[in-house]
Every structure is written in structure tokens, then in C-alpha cells.
TORTI-796565 format. One record per atom (N, C-alpha, C): residue number from 0; residue in one letter; x, y negated, z negated. Coordinates in Angstrom, 3 decimals. Layout:
<pt resi="NUM" resn="a" x="X" y="Y" z="Z"/>
...
END
This chain:
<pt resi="0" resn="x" x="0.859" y="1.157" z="0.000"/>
<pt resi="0" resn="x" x="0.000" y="0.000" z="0.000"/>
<pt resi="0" resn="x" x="0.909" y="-1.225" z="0.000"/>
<pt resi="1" resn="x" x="0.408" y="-1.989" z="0.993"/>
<pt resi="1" resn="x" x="1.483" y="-2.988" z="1.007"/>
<pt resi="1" resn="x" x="0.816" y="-4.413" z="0.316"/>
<pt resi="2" resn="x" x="1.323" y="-4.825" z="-0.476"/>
<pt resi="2" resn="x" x="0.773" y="-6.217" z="-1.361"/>
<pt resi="2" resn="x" x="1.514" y="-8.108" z="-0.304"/>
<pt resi="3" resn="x" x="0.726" y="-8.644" z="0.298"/>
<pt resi="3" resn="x" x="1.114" y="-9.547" z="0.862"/>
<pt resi="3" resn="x" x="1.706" y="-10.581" z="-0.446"/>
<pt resi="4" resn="x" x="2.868" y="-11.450" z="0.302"/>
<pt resi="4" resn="x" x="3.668" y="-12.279" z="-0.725"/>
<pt resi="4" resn="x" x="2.794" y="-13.291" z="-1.524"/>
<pt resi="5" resn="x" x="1.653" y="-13.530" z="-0.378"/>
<pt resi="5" resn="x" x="0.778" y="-14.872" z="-1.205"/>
<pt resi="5" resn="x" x="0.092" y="-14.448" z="-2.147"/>
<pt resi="6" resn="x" x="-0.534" y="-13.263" z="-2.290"/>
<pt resi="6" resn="x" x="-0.843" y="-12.467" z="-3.390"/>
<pt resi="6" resn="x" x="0.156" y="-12.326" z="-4.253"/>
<pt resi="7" resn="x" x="1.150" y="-12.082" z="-4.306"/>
<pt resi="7" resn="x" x="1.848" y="-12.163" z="-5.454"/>
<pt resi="7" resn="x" x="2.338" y="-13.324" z="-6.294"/>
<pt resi="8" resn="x" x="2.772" y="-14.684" z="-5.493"/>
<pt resi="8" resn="x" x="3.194" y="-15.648" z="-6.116"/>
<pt resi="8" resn="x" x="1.931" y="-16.289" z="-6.728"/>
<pt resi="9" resn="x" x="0.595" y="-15.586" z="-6.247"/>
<pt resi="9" resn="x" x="-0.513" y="-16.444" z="-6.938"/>
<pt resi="9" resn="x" x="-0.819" y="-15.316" z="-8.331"/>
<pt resi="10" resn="x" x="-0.173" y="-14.596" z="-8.518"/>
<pt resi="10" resn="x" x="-0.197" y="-14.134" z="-10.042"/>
<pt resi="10" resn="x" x="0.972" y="-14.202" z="-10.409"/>
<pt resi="11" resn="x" x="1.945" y="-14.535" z="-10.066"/>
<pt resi="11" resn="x" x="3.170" y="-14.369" z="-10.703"/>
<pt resi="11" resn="x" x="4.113" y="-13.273" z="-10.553"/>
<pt resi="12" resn="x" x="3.480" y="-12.714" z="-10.140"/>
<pt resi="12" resn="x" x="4.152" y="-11.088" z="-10.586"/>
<pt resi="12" resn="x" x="5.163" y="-10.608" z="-9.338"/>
<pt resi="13" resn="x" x="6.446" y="-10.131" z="-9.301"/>
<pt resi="13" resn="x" x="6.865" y="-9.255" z="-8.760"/>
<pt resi="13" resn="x" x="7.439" y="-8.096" z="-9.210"/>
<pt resi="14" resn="x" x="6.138" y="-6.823" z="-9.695"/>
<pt resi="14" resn="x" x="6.584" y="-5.761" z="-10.073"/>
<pt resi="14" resn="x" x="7.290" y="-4.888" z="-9.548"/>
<pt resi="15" resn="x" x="8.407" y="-4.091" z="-10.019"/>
<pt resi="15" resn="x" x="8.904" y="-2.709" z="-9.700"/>
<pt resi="15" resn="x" x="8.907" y="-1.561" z="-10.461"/>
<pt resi="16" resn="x" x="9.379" y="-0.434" z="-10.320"/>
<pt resi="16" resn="x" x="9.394" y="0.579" z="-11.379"/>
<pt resi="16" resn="x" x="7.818" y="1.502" z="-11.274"/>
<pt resi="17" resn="x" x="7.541" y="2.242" z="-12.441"/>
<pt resi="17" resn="x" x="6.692" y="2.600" z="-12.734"/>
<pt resi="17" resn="x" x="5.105" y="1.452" z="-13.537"/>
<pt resi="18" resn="x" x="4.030" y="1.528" z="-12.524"/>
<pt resi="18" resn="x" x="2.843" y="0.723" z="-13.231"/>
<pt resi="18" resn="x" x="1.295" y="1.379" z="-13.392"/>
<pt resi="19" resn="x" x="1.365" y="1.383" z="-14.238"/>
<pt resi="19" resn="x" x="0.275" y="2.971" z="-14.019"/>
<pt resi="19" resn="x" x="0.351" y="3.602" z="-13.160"/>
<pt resi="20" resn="x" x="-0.771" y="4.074" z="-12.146"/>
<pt resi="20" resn="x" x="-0.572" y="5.052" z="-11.317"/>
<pt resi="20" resn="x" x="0.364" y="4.865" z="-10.237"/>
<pt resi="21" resn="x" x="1.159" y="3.785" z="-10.080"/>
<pt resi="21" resn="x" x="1.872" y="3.443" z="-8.776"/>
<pt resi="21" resn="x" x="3.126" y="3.675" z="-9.289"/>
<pt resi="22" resn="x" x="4.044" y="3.832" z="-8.195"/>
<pt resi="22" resn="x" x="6.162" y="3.390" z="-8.340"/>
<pt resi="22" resn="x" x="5.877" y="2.601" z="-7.436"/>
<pt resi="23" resn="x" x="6.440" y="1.540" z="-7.894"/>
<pt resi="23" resn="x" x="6.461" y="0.517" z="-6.777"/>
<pt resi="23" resn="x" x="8.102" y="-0.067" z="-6.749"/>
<pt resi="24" resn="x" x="8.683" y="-0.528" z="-5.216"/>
<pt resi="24" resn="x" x="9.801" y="-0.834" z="-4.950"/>
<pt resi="24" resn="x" x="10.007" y="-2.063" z="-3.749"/>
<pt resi="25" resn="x" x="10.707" y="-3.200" z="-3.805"/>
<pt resi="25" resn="x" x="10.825" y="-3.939" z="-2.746"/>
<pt resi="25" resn="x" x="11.825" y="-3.362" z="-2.006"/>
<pt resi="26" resn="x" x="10.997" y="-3.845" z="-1.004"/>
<pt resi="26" resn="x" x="11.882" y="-3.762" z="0.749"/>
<pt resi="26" resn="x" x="12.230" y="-4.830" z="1.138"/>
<pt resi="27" resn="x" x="13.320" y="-4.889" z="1.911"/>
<pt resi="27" resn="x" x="13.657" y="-6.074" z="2.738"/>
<pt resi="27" resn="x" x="12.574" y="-6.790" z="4.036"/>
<pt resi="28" resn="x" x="11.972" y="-5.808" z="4.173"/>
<pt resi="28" resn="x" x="11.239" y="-5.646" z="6.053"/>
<pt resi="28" resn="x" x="9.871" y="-5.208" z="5.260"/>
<pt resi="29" resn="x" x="8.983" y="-4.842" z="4.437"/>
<pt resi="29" resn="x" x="7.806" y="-4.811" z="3.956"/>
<pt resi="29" resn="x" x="7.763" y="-5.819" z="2.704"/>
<pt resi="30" resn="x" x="8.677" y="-6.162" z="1.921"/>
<pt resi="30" resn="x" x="8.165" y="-6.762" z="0.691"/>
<pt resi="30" resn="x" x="7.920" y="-5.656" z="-0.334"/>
<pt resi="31" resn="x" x="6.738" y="-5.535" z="-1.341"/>
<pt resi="31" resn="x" x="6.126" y="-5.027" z="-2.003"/>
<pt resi="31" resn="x" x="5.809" y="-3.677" z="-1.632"/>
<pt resi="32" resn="x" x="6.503" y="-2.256" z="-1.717"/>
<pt resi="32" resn="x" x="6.017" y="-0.858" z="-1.258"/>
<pt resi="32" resn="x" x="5.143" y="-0.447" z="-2.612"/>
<pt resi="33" resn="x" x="3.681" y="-0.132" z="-2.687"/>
<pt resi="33" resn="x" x="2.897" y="0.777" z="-3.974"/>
<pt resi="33" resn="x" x="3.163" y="2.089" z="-3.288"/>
<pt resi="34" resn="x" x="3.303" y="3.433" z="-4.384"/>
<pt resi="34" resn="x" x="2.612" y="4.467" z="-3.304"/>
<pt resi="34" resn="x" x="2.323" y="4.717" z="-5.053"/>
<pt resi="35" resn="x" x="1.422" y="6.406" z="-4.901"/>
<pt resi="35" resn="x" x="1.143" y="7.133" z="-6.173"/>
<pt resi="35" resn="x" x="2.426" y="7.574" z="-6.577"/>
<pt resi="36" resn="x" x="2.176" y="7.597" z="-7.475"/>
<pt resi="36" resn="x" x="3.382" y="8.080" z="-8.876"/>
<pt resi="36" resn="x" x="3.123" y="9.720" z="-8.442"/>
<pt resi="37" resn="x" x="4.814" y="10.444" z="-8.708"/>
<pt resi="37" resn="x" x="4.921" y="11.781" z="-8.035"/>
<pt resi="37" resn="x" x="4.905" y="12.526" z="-9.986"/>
<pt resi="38" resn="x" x="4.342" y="13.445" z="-9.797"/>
<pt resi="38" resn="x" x="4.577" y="13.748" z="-11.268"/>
<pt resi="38" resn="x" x="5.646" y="15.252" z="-10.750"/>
<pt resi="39" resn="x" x="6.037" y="15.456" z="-12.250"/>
<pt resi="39" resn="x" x="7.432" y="15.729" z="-12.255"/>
<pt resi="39" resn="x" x="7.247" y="17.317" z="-11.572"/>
<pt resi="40" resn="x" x="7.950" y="18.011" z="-11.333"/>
<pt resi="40" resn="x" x="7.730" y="19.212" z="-10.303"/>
<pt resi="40" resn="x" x="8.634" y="20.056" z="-11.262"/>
<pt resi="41" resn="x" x="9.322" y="19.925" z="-12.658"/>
<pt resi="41" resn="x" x="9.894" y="20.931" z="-13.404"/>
<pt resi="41" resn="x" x="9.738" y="20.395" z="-14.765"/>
<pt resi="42" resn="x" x="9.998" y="21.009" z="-15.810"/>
<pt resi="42" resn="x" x="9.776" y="20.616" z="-17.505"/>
<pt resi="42" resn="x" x="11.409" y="19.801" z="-17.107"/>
<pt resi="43" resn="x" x="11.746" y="18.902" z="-18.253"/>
<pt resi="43" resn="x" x="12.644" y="18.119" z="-18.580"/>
<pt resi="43" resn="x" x="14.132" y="19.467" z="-18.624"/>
<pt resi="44" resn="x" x="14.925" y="18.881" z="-18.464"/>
<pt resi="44" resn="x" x="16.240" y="20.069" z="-19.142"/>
<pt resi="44" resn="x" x="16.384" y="19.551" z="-20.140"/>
<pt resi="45" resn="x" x="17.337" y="20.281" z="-21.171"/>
<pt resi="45" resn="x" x="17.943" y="20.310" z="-22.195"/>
<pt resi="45" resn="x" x="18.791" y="19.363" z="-22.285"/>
<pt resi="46" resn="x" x="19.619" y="18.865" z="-21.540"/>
<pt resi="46" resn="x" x="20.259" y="17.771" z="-21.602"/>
<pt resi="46" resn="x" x="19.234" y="16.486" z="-21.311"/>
<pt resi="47" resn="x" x="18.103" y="16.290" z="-20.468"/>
<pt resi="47" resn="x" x="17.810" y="15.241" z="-20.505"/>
<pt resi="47" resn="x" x="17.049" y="15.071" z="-21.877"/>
<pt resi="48" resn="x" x="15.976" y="16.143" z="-22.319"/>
<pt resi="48" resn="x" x="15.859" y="15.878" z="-23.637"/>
<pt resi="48" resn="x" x="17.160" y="15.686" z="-24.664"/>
<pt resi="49" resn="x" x="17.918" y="15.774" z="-24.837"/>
<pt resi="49" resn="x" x="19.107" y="15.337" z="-25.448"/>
<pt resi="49" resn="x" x="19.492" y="13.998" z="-25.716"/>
<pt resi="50" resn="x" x="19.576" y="13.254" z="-24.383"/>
<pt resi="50" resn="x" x="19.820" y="12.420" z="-23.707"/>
<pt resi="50" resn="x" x="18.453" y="11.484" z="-24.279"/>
<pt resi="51" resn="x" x="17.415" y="11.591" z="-24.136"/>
<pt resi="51" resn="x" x="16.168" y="10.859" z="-24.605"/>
<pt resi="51" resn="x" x="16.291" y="10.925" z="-26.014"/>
<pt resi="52" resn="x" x="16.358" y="11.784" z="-26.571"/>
<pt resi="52" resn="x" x="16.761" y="11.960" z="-28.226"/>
<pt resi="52" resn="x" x="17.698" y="10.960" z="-28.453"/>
<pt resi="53" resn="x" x="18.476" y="11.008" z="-27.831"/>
<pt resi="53" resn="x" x="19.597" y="10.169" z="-28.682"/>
<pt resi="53" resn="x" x="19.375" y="8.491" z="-28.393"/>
<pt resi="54" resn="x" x="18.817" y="7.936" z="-27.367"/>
<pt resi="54" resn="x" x="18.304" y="6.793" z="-26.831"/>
<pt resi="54" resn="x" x="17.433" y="6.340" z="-27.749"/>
<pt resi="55" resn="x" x="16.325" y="7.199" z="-27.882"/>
<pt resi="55" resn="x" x="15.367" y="6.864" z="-28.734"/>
<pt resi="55" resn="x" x="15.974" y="6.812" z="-30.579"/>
<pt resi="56" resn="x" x="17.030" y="7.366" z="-30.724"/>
<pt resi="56" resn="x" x="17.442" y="7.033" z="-32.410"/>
<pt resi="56" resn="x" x="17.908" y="6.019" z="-32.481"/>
<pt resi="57" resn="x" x="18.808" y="5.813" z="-30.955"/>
<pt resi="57" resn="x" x="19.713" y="4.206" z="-30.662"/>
<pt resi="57" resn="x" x="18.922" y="3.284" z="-31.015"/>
<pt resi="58" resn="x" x="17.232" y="3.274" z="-30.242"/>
<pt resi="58" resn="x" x="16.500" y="2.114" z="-30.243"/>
<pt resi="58" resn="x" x="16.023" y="2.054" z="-31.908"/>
<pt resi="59" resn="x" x="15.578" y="3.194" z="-32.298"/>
<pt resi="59" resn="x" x="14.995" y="3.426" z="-34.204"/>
<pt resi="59" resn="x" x="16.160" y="2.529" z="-34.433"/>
<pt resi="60" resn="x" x="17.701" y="2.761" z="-34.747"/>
<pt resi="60" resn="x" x="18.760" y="2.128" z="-35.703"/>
<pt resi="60" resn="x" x="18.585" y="0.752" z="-35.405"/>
<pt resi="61" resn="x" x="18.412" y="0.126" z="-33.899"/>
<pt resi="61" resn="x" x="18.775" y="-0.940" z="-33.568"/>
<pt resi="61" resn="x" x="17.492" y="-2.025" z="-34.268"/>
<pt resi="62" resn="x" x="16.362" y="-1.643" z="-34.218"/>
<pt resi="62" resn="x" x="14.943" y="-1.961" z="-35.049"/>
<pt resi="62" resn="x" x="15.519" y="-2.042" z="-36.274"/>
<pt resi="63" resn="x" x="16.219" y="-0.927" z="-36.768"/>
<pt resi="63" resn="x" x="16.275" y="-1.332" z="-38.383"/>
<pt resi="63" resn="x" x="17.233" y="-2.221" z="-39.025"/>
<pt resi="64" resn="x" x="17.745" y="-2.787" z="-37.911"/>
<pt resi="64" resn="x" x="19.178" y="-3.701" z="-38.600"/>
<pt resi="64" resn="x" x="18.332" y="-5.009" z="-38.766"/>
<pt resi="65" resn="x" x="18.966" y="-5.942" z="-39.684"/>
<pt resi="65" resn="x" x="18.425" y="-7.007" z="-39.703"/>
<pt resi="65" resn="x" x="19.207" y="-7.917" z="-38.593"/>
<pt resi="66" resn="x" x="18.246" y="-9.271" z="-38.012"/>
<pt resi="66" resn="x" x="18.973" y="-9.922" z="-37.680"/>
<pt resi="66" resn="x" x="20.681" y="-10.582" z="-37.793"/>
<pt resi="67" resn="x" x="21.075" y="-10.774" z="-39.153"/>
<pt resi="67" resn="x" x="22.496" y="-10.879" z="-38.880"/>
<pt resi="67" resn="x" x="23.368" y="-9.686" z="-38.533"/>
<pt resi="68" resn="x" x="22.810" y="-8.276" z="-38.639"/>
<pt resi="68" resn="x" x="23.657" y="-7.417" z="-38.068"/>
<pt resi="68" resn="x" x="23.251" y="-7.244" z="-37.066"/>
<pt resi="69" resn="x" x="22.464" y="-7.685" z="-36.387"/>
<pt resi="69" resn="x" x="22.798" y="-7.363" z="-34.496"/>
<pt resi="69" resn="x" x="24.041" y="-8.230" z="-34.233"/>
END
């Protein structure tokens, strides 16, 4: 789905990434690409759960510091 530019600067928005049901990505030669979000075609591995584990304690510690220790 292609989103024209004047539509976008009249909300503000130039999204990418994941947005509910869409991944959306700019192009040089379309602008704005939506398509549906692909859901995942295997369970996570062991390392990426790993990998998310440890991200997610990073973000817990980083929450618990007070401002002068960031």
C-alpha cells in the first residue's frame, strides 16, 4: 500500500518498522512501502531468547538507577 507524501506531512508522521498489522519501509522511487506483517515461520532459538533476556534485564537495571547514576 502505497501512502502519498501529502498524506503524510498532513499528520506528521513518517513511520517505519513494525505498526500494528503493517512493516512498513521507505523507498527512494515509492516513498512510504505498507505491506502485512509476516509472522514468524519458526519458535525463537535459544540464543535469541538469550539475547532478549539479557536486553530486557539491561533495560529493568537501567529503570532502576536514579537519575544521577545514568
Amino acid at each position: 500500500m502505497h501512502i502519498p507524501k501529502t498524506t503524510k506531512a498532513w499528520f506528521g508522521l513518517s513511520p517505519t518498522g513494525d505498526l500494528g498489522p503493517y512493516t512498513i519501509y521507505t523507498s527512494r522511487r515509492a516513498g512510504s512501502v505498507w505491506y502485512a506483517k509476516a509472522p514468524p515461520t519458526c519458535p525463537p532459538s535459544v540464543h535469541q531468547l538469550r539475547q532478549r533476556n539479557r536486553f530486557r534485564n539491561a533495560a529493568f537495571a537501567w529503570r532502576r538507577l536514579s537519575q544521577e547514576q545514568r
